[in-house]
C-alpha positions as CSV (number, residue, x, y, z in Angstrom):
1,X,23.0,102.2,174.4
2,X,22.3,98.5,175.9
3,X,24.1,96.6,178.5
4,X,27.2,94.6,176.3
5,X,27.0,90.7,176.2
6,X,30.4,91.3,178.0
7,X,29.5,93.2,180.7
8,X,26.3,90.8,181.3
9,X,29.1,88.1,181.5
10,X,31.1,89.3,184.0
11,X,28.6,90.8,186.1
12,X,27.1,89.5,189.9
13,X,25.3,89.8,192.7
14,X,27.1,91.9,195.3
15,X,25.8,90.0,198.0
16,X,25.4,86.4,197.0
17,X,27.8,86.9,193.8
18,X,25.3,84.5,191.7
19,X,24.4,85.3,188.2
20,X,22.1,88.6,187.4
21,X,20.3,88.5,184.1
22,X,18.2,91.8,182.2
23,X,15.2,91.6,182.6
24,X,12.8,91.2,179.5
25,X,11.6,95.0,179.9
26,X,15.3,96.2,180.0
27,X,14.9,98.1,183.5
28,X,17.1,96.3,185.6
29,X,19.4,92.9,186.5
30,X,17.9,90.5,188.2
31,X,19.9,88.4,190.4
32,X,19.1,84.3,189.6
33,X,19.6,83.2,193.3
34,X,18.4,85.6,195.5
35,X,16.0,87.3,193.4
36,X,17.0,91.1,193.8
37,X,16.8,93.4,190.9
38,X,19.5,95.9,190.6
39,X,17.9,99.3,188.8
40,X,19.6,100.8,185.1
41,X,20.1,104.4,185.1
42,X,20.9,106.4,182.2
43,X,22.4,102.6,180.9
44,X,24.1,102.1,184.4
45,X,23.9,99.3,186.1
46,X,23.5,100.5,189.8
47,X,25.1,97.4,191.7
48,X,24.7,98.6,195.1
49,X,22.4,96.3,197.7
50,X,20.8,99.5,199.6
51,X,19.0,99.9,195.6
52,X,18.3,96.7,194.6
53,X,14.4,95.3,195.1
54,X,13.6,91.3,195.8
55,X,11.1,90.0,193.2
56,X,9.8,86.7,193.1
């Protein structure tokens, strides 16, 4: 089961509380200002800093 639209819409960065977006492989959110990608688990979105990565 996929991320819902809603959830998407309501969803932020914890730390800079911009925008996060899937990325096109499905494996995690990417934040749109500070770049961090937050991993999916088992169709979780883990929103926690400490397990987020910065991609350019």
């Amino acid at each position: 089961m996929a991320i819902s639209k809603e959830l998407l819409e309501i969803l932020v960065c914890p730390l800079c509380k911009a925008t996060v977006e899937m990325k096109p492989n499905g494996s995690g959110l990417k934040c749109v200002q500070c770049h961090r990608v937050y991993p999916i688990r088992d169709d979780i979105p883990v929103m926690l800093v400490e397990e987020a990565k910065v991609e350019d």
